[in-house]
VEXDREN-2710 file (C-alpha; in Angstrom, 1 decimal):
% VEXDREN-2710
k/r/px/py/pz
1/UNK/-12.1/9.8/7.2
2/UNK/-9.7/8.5/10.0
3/UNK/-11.7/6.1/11.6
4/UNK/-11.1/7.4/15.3
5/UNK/-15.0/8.4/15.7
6/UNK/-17.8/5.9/14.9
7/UNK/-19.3/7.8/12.1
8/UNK/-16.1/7.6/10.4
9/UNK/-15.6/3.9/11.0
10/UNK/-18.8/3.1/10.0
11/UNK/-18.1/4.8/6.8
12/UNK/-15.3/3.6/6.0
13/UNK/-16.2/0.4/5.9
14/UNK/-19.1/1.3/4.3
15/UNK/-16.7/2.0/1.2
16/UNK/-14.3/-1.2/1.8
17/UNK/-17.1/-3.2/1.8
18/UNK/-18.0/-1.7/-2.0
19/UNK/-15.0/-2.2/-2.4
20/UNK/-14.6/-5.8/-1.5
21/UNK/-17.6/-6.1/-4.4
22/UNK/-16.0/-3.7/-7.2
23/UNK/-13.0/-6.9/-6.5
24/UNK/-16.2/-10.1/-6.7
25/UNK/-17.1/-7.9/-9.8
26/UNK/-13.5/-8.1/-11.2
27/UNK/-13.5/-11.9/-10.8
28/UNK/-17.3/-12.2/-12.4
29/UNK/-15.9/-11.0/-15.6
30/UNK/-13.3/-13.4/-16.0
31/UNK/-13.9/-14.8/-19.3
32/UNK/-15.6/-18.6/-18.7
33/UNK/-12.8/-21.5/-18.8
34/UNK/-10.1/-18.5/-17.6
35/UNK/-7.3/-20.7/-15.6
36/UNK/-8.1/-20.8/-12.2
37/UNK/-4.6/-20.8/-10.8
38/UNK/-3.0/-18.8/-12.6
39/UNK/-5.2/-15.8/-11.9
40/UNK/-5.2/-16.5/-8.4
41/UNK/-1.0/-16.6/-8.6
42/UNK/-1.3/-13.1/-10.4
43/UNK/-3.6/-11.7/-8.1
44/UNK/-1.0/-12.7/-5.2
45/UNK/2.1/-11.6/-7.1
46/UNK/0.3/-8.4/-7.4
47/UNK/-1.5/-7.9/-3.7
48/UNK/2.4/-8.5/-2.5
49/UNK/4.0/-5.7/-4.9
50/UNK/1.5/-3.4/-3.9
51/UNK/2.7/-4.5/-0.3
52/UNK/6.4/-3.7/-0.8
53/UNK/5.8/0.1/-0.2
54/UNK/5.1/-0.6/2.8
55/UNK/7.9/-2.8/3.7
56/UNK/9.2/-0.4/6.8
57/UNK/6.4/-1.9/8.9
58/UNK/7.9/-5.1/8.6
59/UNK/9.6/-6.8/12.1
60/UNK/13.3/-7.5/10.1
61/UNK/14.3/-8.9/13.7
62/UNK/11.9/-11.4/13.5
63/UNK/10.5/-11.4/9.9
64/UNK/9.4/-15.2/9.8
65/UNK/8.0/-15.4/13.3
66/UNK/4.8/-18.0/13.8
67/UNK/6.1/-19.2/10.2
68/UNK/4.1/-22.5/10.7
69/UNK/0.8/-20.8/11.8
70/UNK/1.4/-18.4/8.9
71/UNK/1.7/-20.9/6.5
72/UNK/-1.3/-22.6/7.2
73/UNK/-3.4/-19.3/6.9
74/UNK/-1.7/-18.9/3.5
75/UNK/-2.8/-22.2/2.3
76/UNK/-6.3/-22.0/3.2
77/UNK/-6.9/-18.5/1.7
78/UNK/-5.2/-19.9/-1.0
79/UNK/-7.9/-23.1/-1.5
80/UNK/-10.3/-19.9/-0.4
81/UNK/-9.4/-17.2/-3.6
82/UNK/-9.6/-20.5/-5.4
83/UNK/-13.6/-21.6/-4.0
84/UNK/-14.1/-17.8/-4.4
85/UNK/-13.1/-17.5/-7.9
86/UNK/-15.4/-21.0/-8.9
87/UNK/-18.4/-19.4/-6.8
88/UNK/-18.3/-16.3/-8.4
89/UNK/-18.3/-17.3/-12.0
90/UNK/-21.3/-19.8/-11.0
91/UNK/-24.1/-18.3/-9.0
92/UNK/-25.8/-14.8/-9.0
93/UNK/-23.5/-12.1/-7.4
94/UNK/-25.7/-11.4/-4.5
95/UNK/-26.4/-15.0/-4.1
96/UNK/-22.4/-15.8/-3.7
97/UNK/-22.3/-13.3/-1.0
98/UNK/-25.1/-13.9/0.9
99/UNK/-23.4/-17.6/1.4
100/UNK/-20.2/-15.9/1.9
101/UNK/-21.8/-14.0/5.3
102/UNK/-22.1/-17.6/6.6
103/UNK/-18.5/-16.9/7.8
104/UNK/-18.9/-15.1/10.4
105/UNK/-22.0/-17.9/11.5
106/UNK/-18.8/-20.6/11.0
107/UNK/-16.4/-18.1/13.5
108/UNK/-19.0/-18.4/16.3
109/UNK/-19.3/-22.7/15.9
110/UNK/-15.0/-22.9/15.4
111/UNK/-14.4/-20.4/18.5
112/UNK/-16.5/-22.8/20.6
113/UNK/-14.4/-26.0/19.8
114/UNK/-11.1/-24.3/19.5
115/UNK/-11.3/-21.5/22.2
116/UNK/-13.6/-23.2/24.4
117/UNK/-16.2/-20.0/24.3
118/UNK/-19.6/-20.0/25.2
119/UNK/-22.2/-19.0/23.3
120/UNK/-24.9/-16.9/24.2
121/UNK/-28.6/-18.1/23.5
122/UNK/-28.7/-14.7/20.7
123/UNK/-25.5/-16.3/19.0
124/UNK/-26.7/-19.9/19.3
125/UNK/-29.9/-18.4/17.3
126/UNK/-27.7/-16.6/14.5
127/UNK/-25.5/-20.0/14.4
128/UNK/-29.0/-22.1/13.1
129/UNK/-31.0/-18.8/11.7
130/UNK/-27.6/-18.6/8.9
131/UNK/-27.5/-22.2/8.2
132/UNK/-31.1/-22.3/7.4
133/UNK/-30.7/-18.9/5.7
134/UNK/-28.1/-20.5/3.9
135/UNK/-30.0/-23.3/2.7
136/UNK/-33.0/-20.9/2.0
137/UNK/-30.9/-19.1/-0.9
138/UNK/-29.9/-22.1/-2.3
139/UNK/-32.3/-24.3/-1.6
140/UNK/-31.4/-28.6/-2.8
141/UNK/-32.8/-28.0/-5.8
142/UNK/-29.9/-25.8/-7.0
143/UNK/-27.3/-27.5/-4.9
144/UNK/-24.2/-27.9/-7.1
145/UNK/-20.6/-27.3/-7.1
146/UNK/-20.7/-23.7/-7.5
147/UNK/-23.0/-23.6/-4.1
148/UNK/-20.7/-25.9/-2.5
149/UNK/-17.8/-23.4/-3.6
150/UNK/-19.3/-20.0/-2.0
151/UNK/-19.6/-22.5/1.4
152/UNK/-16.2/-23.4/1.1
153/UNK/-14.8/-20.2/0.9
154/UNK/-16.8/-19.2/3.7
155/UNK/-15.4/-22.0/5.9
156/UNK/-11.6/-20.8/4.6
157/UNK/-12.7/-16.7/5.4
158/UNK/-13.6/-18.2/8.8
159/UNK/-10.6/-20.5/9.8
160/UNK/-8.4/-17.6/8.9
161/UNK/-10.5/-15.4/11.2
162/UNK/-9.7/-17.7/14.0
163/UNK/-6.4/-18.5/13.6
164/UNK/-5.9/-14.7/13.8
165/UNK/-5.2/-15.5/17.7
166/UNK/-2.9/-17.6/17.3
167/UNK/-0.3/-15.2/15.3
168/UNK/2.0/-13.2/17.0
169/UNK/0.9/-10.3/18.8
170/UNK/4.1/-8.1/18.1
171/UNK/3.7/-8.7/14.2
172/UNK/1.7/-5.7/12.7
173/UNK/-1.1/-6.0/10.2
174/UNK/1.4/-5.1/7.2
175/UNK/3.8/-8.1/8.3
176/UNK/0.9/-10.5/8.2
177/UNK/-0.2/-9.6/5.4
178/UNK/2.9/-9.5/3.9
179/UNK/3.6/-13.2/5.0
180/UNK/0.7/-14.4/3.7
181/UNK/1.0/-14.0/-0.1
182/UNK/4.6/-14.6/-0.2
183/UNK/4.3/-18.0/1.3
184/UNK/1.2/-18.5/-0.8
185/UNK/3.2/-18.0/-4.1
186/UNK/4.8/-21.0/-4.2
187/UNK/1.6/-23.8/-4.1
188/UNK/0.2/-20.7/-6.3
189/UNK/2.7/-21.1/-9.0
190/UNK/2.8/-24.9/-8.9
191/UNK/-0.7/-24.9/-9.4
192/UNK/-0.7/-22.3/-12.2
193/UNK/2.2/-24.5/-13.6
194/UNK/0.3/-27.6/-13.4
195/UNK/-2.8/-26.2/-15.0
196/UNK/-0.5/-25.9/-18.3
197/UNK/-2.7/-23.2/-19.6
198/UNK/-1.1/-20.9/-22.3
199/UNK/-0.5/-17.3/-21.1
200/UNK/-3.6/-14.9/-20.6
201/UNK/-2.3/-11.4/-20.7
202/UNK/-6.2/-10.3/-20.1
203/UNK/-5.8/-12.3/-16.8
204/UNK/-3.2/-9.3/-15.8
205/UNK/-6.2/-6.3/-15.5
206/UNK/-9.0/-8.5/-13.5
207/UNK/-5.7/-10.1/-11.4
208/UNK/-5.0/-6.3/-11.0
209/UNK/-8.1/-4.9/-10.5
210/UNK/-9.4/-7.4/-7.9
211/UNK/-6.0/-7.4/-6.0
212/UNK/-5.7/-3.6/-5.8
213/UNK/-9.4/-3.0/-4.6
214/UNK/-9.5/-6.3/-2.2
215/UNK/-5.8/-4.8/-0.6
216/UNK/-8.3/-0.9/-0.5
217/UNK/-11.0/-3.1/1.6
218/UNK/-8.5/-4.3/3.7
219/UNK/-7.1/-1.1/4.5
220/UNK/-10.4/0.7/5.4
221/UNK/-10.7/-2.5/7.7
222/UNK/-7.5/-1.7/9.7
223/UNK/-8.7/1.9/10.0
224/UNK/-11.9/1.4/11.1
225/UNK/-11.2/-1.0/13.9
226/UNK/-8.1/0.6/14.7
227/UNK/-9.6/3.2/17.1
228/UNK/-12.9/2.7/17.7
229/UNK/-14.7/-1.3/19.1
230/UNK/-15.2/-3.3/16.6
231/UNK/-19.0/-4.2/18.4
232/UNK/-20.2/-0.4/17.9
233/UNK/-19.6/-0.6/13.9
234/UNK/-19.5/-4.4/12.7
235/UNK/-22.8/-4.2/12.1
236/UNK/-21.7/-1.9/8.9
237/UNK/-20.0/-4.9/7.1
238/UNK/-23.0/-6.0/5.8
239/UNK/-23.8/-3.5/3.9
240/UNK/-21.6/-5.4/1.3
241/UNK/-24.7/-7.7/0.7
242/UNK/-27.0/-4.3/-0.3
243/UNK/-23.7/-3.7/-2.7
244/UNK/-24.1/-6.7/-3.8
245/UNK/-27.9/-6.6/-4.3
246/UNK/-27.3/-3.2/-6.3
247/UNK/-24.4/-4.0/-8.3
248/UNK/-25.6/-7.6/-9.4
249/UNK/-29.0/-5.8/-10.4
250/UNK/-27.3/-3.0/-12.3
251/UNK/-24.3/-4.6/-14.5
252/UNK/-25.3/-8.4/-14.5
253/UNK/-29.1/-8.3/-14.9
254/UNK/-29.3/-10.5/-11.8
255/UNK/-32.7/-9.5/-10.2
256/UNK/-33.1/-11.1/-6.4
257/UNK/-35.8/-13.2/-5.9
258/UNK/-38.4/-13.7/-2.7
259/UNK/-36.2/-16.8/-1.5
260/UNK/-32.9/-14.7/-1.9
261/UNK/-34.2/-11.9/0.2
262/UNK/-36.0/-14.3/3.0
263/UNK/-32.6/-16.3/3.3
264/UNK/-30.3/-13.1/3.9
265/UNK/-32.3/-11.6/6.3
266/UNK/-31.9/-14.6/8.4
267/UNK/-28.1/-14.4/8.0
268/UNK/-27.9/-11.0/8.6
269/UNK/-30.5/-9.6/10.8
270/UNK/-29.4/-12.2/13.9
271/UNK/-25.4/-11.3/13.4
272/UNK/-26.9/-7.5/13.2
273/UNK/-28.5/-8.3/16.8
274/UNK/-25.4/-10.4/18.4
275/UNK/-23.3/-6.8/17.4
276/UNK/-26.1/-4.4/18.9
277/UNK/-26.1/-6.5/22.2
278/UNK/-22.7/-6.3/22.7
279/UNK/-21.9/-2.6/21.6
280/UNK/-25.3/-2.1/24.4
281/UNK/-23.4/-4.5/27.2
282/UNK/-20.3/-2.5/26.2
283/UNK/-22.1/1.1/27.0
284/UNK/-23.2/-0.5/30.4
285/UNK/-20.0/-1.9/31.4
286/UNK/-18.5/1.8/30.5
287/UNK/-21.4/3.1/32.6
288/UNK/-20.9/1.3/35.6
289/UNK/-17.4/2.2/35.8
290/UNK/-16.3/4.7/38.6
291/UNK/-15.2/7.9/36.9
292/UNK/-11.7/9.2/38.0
293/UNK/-12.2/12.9/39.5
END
């Protein structure tokens, strides 16, 4: 699976995306009242040692370029793990990542006030279809802290997105990465240090567990985009929400109701038709283009 044709994209992230979940599922178990912070410091400590191997594709020259930008990415996937973590532990599996696909929904509405884009009438439809999905799922009724967690996250997952732009271009994925959770571990380890709890050696395997199969998603990710348009196989991500589906059914019991599957097709199916459109504007521009003889 190398990713350079589109069947092999697709399935790679396919796998990431169960992947990403195997990760959600790591969290799920934490034992109820586990400290917060100081699993999300050991799941950082951990995501950067399994980095450090690949510590050749960092620019030395220039190791702490866009350090500002950089540090406010950390931060906010910091207060994201955190909302992730408190979501998880709250609401159904499936239910916590149905709200989590309002992220890409939030990209769309932030790259019009940052970036100045325009949407298209098919976007501006996914934009309102996922916030009423959104409140579909979760309806007021069941509106509580754990809800407003999932959106949080989602709004971190989607500032982070964004601010992708604004890195610099020369850095490779590795370096970012690599940026990231070290400047993360120091409001990490305050935190963990603040929240006085006594030491959790159980922490260590779900920190471990969630770190090494959320750093395996990320790697199908850089595979499958690396070669091949993202808009021929985005459309595949979802198919993190039927893992979802699957897994929360299976090992937690957690069967989805009429309201749950009403509210995530009207996430999923408009974002589905925003990708199809462009891969199909994609094949035309291709099409129209003079071929070299």
């Amino acid at each position: 699976m190398s990713g350079k044709t589109v069947n092999s994209a697709i399935l790679l992230l396919v796998i990431g995306n169960a992947m990403a979940l195997i990760s959600d599922v790591f969290i799920k178990l934490l034992e109820p009242g586990a400290p917060v912070f100081q699993f999300a410091f050991l799941r950082c400590v951990l995501t950067l040692a399994f980095l450090l191997p690949l510590a050749g594709k960092l620019d030395r020259n220039n190791l702490f370029g866009g350090l500002k930008i950089h540090a406010i990415r950390a931060h906010i996937h910091l207060a994201g793990i955190l909302c992730m973590v408190v979501a998880l532990g709250n609401l159904p599996l499936a239910t916590a990542n149905a709200v989590f696909y309002a992220a890409p929904i939030l990209v769309m509405v932030l790259s019009v006030f940052i970036f100045r884009e325009q949407l298209t009438p098919l976007s501006v439809f996914a934009v309102f279809s996922g916030f009423a999905g959104i409140v579909v799922i979760l309806r007021p009724v069941e509106f509580n802290w754990a809800a407003i967690a999932a959106l949080a996250s989602a709004f971190a997952l989607a500032i982070n997105a964004v601010m992708v732009r604004q890195l610099p271009k020369q850095q490779s994925t590795v370096h970012k990465l690599f940026l990231n959770y070290l400047l993360i571990l120091p409001a990490a380890g305050a935190l963990a240090w603040w929240e006085g709890a006594g030491w959790h050696p159980e922490l260590l395997v779900s920190a471990l567990g969630s770190a090494l199969f959320i750093l395996g998603y990320n790697i199908t990710v850089l595979l499958a985009y690396r070669q091949v348009d993202a808009n021929q196989v985005t459309s595949a991500e979802y198919t993190g929400l039927i893992w979802a589906v699957l897994i929360g059914w299976i090992g937690f019991n957690e069967v989805p109701d009429l309201w749950f599957t009403v509210g995530s097709a009207m996430i999923v199916v408009p974002l589905i038709m925003v990708g199809l459109r462009s891969h199909h504007r994609s094949r035309r521009v291709l099409q129209s283009q003079p071929v070299n003889s």
